[in-house]
Biopython code that builds the backbone (N, CA, C, O; Angstrom):
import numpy as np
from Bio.PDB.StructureBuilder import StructureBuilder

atoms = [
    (1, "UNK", "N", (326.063, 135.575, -22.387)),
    (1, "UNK", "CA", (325.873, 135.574, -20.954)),
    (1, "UNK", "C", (326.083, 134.185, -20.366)),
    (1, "UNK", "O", (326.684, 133.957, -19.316)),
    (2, "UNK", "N", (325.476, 133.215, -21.226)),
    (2, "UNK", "CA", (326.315, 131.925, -20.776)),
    (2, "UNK", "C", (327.551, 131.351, -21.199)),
    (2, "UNK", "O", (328.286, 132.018, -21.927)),
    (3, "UNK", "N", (327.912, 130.077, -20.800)),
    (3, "UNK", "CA", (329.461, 129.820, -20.941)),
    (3, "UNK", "C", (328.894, 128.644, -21.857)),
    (3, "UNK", "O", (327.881, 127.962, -21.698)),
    (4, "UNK", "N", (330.046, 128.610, -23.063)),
    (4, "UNK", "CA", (329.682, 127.341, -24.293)),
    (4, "UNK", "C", (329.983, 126.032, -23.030)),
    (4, "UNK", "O", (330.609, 126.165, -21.978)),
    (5, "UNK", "N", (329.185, 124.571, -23.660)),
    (5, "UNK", "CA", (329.875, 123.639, -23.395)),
    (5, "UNK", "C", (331.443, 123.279, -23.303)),
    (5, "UNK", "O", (332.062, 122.748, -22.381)),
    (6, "UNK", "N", (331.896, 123.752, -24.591)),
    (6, "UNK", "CA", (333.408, 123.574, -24.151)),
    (6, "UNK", "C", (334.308, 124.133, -23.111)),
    (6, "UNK", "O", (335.184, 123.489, -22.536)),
    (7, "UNK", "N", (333.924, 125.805, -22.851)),
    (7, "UNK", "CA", (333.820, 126.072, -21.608)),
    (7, "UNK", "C", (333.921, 125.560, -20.084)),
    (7, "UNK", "O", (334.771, 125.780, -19.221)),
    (8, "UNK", "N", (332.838, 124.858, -20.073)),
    (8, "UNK", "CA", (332.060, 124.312, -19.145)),
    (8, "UNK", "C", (332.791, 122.530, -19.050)),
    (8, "UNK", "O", (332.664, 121.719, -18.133)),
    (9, "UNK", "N", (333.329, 122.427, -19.986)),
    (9, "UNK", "CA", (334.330, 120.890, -19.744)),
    (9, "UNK", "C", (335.616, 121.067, -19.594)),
    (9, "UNK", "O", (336.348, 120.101, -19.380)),
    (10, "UNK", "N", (336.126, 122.416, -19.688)),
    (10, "UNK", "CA", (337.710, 123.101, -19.811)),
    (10, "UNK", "C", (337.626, 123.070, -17.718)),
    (10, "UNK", "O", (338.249, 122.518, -16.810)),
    (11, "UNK", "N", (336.782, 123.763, -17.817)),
    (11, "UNK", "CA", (336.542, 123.843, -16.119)),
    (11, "UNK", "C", (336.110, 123.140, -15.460)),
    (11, "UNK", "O", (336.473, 123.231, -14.288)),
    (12, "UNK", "N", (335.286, 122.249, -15.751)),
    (12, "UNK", "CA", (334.917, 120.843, -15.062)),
    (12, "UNK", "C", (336.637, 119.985, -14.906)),
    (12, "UNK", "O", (337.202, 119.721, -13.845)),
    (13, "UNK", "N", (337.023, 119.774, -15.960)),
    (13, "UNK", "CA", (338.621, 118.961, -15.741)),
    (13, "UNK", "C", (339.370, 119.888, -15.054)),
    (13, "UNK", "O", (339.738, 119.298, -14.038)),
    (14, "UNK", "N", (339.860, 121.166, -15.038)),
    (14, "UNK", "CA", (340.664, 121.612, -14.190)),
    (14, "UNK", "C", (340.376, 121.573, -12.511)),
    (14, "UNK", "O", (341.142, 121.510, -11.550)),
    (15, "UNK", "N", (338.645, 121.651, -12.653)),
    (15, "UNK", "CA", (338.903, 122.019, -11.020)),
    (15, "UNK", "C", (338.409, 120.231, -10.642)),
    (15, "UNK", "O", (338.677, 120.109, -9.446)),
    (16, "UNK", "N", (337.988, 119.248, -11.016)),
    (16, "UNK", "CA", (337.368, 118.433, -10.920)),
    (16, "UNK", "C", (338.264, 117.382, -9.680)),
    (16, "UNK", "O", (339.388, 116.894, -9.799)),
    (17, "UNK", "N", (337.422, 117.286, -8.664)),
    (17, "UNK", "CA", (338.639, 116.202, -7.994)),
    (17, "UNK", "C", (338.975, 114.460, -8.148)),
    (17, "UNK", "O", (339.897, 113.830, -7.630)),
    (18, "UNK", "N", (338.004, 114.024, -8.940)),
    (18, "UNK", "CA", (338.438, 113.200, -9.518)),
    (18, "UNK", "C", (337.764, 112.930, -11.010)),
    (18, "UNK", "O", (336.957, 113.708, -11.519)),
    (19, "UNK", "N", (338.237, 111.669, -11.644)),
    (19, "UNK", "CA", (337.426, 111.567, -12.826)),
    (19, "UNK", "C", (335.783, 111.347, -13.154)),
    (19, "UNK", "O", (335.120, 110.342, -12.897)),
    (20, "UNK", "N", (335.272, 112.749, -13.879)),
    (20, "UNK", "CA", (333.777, 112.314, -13.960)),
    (20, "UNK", "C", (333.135, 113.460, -12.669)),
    (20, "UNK", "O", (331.951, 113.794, -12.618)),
    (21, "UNK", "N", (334.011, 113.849, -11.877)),
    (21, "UNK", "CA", (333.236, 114.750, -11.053)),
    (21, "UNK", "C", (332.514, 116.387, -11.305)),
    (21, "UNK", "O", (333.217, 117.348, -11.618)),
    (22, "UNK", "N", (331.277, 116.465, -11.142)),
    (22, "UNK", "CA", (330.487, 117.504, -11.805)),
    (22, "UNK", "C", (330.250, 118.272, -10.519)),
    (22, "UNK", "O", (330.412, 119.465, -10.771)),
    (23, "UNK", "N", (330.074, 118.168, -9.809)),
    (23, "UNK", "CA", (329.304, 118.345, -8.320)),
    (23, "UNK", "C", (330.094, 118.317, -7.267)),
    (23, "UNK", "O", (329.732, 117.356, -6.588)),
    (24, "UNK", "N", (330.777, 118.734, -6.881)),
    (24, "UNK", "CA", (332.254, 119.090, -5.965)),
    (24, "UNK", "C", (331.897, 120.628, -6.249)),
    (24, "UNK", "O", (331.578, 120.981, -7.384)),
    (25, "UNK", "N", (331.959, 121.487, -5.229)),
    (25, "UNK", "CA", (332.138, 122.918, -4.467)),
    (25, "UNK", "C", (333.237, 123.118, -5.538)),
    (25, "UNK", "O", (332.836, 123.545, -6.622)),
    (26, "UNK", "N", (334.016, 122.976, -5.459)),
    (26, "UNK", "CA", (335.113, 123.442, -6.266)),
    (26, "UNK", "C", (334.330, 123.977, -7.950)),
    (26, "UNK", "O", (333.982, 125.091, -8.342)),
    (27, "UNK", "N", (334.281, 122.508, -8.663)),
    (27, "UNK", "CA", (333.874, 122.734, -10.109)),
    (27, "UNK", "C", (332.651, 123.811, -9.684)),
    (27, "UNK", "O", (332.976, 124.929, -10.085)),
    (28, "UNK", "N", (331.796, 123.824, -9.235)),
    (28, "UNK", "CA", (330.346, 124.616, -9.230)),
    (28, "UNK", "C", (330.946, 125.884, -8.501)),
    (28, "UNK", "O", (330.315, 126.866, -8.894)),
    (29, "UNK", "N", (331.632, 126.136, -7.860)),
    (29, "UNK", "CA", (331.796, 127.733, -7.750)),
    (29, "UNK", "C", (332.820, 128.010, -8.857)),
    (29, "UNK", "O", (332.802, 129.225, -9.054)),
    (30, "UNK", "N", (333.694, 127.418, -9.653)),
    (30, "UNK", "CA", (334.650, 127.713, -10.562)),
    (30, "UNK", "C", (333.287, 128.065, -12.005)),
    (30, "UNK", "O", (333.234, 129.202, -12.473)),
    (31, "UNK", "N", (332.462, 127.116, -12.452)),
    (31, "UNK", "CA", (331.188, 127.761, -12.932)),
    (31, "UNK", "C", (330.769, 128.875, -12.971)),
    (31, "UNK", "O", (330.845, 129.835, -13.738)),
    (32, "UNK", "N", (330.044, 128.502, -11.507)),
    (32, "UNK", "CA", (329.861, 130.183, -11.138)),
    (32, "UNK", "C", (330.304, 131.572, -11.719)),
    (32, "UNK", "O", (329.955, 132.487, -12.465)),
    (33, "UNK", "N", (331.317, 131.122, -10.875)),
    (33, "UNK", "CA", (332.763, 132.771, -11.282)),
    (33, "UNK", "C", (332.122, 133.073, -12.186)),
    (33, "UNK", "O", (331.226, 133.897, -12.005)),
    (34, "UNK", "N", (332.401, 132.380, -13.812)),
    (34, "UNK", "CA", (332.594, 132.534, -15.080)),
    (34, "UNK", "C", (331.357, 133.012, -15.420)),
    (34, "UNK", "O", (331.419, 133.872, -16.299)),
    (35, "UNK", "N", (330.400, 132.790, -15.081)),
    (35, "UNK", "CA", (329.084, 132.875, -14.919)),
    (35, "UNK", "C", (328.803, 134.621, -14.652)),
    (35, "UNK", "O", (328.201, 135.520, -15.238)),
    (36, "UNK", "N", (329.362, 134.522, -13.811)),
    (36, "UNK", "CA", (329.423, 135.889, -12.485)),
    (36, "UNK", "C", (330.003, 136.896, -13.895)),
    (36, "UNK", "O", (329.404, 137.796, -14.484)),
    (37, "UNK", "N", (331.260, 136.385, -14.110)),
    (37, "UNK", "CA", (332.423, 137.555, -14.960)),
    (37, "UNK", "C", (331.561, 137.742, -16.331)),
    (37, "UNK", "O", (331.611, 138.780, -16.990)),
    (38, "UNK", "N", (330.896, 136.803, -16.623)),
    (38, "UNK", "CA", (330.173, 136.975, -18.311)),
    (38, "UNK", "C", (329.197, 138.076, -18.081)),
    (38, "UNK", "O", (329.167, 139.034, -18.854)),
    (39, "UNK", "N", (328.114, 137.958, -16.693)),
    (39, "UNK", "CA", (327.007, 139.065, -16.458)),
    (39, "UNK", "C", (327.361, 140.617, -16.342)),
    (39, "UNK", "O", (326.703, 141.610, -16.650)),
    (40, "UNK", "N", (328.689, 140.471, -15.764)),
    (40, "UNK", "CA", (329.709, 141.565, -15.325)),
    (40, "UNK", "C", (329.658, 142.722, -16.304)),
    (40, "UNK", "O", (329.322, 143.900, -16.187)),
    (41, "UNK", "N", (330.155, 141.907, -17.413)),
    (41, "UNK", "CA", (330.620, 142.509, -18.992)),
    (41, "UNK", "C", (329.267, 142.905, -19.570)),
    (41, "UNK", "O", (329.157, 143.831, -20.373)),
    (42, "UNK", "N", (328.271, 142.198, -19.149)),
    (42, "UNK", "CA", (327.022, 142.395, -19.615)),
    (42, "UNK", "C", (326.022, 143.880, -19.324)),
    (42, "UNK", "O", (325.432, 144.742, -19.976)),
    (43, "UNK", "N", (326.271, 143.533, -18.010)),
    (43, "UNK", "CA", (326.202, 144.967, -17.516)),
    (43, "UNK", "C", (326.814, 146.342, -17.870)),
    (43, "UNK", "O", (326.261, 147.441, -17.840)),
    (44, "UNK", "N", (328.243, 145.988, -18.258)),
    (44, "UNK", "CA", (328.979, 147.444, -18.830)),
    (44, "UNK", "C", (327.802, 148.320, -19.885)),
    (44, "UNK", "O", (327.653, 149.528, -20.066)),
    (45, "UNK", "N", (327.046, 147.073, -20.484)),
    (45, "UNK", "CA", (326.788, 147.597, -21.935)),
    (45, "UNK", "C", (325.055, 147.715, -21.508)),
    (45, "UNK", "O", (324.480, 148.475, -22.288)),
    (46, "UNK", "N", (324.551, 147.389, -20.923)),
    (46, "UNK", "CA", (323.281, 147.132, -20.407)),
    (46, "UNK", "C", (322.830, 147.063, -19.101)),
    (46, "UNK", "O", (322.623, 145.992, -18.529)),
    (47, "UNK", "N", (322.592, 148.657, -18.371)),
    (47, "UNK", "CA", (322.756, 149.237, -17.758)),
    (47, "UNK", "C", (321.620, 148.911, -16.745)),
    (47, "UNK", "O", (321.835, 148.589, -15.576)),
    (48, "UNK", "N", (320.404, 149.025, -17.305)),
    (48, "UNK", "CA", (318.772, 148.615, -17.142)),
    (48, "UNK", "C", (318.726, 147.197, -17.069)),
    (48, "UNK", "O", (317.706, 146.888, -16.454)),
    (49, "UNK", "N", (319.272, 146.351, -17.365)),
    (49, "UNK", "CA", (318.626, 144.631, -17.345)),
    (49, "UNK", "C", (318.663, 144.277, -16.036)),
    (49, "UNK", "O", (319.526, 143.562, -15.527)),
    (50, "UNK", "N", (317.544, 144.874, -15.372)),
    (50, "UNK", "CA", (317.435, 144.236, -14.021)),
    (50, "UNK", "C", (316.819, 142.572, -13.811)),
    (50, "UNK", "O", (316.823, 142.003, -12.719)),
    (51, "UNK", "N", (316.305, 141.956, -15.096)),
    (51, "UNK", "CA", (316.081, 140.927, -14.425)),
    (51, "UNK", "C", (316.883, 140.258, -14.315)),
    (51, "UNK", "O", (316.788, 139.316, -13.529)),
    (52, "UNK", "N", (318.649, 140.594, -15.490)),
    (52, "UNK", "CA", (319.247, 139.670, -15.286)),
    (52, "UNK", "C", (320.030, 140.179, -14.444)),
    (52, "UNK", "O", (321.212, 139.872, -14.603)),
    (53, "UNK", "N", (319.792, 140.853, -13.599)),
    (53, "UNK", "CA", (320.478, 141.589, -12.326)),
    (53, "UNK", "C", (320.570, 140.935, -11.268)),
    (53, "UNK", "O", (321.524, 140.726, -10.520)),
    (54, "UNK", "N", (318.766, 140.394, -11.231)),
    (54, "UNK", "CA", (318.547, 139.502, -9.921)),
    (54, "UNK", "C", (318.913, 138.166, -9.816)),
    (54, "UNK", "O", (319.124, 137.536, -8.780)),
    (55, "UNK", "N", (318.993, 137.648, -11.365)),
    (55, "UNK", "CA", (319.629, 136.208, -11.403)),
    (55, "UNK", "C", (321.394, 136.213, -11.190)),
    (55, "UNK", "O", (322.024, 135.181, -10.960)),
    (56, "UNK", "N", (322.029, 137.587, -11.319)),
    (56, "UNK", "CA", (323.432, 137.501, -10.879)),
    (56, "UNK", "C", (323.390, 137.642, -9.512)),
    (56, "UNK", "O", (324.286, 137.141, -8.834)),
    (57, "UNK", "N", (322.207, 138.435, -8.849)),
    (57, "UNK", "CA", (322.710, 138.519, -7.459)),
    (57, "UNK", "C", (322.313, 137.263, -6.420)),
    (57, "UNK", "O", (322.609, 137.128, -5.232)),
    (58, "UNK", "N", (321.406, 136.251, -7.452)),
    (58, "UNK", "CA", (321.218, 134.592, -6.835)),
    (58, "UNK", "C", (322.570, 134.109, -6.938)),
    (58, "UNK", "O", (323.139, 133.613, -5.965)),
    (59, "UNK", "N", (323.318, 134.271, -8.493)),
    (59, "UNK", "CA", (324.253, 133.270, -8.740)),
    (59, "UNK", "C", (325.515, 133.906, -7.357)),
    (59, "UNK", "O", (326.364, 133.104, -6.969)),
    (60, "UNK", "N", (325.492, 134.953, -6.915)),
    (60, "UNK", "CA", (326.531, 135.384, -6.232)),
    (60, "UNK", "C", (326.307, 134.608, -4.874)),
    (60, "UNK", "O", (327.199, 134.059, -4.227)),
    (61, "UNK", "N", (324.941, 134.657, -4.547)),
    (61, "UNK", "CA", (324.474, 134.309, -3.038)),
    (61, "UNK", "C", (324.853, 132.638, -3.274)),
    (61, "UNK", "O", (325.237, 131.828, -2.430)),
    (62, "UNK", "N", (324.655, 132.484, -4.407)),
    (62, "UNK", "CA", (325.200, 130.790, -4.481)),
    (62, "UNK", "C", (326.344, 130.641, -3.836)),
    (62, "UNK", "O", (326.427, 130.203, -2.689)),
    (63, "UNK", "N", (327.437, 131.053, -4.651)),
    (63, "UNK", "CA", (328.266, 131.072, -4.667)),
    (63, "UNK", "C", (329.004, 131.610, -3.415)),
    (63, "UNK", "O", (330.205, 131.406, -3.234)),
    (64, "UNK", "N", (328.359, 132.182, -2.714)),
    (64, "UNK", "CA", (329.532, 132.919, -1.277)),
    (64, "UNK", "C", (328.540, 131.557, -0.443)),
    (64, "UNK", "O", (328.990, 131.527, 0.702)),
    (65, "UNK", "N", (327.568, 130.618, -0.554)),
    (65, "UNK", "CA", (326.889, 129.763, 0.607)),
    (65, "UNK", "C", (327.876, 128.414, -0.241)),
    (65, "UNK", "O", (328.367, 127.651, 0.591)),
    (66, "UNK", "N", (328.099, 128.167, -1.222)),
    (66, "UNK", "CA", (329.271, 126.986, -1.220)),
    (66, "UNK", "C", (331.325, 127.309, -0.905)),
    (66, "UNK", "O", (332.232, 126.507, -0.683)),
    (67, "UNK", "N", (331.319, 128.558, -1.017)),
    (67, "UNK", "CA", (332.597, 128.989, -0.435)),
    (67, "UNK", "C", (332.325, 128.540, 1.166)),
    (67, "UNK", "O", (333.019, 127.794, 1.856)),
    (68, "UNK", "N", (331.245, 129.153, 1.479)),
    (68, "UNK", "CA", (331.122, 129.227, 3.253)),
    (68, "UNK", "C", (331.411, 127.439, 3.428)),
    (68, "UNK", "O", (332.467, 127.000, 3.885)),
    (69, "UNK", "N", (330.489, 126.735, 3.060)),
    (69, "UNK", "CA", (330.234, 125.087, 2.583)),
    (69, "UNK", "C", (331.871, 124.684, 2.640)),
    (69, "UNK", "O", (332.421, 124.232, 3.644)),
    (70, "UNK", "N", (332.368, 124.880, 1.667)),
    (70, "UNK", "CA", (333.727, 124.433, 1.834)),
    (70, "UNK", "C", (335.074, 124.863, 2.442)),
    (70, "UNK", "O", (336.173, 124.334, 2.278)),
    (71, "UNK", "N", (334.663, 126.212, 3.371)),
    (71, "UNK", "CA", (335.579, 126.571, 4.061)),
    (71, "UNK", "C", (335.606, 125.942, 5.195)),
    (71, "UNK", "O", (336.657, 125.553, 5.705)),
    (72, "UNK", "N", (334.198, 125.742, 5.824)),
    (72, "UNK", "CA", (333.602, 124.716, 6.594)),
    (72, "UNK", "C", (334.202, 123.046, 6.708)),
    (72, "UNK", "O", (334.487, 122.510, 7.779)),
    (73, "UNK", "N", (334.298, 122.480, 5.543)),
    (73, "UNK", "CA", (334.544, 121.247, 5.415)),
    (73, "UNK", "C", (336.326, 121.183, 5.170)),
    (73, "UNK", "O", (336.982, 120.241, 5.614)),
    (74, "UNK", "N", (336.883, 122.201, 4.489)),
    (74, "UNK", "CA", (338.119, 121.843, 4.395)),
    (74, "UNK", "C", (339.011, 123.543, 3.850)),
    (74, "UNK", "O", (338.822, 124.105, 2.772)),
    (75, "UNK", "N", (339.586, 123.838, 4.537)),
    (75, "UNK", "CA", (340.459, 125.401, 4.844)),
    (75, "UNK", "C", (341.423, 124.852, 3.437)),
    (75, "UNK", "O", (341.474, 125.618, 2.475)),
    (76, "UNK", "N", (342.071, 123.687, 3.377)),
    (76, "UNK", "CA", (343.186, 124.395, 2.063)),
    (76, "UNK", "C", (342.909, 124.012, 0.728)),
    (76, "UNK", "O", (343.602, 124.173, -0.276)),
    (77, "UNK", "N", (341.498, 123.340, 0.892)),
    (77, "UNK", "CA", (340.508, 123.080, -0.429)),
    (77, "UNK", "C", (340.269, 124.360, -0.871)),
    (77, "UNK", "O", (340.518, 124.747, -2.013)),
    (78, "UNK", "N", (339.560, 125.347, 0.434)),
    (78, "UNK", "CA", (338.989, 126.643, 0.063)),
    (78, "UNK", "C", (340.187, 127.525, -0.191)),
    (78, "UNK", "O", (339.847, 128.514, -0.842)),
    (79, "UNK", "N", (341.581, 127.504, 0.124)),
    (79, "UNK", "CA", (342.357, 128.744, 0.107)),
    (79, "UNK", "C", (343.245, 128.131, -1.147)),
    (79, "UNK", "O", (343.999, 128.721, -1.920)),
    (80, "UNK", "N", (343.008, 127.214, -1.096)),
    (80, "UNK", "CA", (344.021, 126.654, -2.833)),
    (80, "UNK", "C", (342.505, 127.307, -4.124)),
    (80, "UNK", "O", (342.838, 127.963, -5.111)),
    (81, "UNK", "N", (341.507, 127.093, -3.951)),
    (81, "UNK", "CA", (340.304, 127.503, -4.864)),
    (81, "UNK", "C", (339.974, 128.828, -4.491)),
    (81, "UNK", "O", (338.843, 129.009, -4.941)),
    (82, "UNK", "N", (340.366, 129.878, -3.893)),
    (82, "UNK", "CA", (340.397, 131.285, -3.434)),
    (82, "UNK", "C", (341.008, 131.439, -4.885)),
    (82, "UNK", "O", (340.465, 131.682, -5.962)),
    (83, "UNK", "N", (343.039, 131.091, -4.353)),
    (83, "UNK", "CA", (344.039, 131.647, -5.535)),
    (83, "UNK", "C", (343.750, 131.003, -6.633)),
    (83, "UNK", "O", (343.889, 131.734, -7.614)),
    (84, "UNK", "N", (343.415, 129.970, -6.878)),
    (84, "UNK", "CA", (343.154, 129.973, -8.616)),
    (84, "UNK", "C", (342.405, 130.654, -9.298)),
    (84, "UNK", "O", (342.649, 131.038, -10.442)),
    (85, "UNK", "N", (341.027, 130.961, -8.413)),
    (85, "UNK", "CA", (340.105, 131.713, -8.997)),
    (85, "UNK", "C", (340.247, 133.336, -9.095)),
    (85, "UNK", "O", (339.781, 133.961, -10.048)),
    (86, "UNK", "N", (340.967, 133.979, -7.971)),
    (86, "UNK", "CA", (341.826, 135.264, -8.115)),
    (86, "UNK", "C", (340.477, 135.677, -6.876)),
    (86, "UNK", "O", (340.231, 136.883, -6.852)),
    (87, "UNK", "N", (339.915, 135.098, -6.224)),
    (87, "UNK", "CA", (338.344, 135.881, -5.696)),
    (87, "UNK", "C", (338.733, 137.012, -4.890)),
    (87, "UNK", "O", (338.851, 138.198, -5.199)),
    (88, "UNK", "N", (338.962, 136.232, -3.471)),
    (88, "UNK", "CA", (339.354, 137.007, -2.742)),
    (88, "UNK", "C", (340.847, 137.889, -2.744)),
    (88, "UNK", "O", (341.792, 137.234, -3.186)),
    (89, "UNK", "N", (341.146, 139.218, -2.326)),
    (89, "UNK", "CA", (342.609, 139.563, -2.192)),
    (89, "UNK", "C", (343.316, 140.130, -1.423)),
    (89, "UNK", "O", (344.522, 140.225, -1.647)),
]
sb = StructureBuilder()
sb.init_structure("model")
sb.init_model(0)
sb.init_chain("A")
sb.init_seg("    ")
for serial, (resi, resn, name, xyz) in enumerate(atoms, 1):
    if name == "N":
        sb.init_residue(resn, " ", resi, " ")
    sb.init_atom(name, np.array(xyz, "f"), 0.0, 1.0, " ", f" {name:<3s}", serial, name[0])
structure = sb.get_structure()
């Protein structure tokens, strides 16, 4: 259900806007996602795990209040990080 460290540094460098950056909208909703897609799969098989139900439906609310965050601050930050991530279609 979580993502390994290596994971988590594969996606920190791709979405990262400069060197060393952890904390940029970008890397933390690219997190997210992965986050989001692991619980996803989780669910197929485990139908009942509502508690980890409610922690996906935080990580989602995260995640659509830093999209909002950076659609806010910059339109082709958010629509270049839309298509990589596949979110919206």
């Amino acid at each position: 259900m979580t993502i390994s460290a290596q994971d988590k540094t594969k996606l920190v460098k791709k979405f990262a806007r400069s060197e060393g950056d952890t904390g940029s909208p970008e890397v933390q909703v690219a997190i997210l996602t992965t986050r989001i897609k692991n619980l996803t799969e989780h669910f197929k098989s485990h139908k009942q795990d509502n508690h980890s139900r409610r922690g996906l439906i935080a990580m989602v609310n995260n995640r659509r209040s830093l999209l909002t965050y950076l659609k806010k601050k910059s339109v082709t930050r958010y629509q270049d990080l839309i298509k990589e991530l596949g979110l919206r279609k």
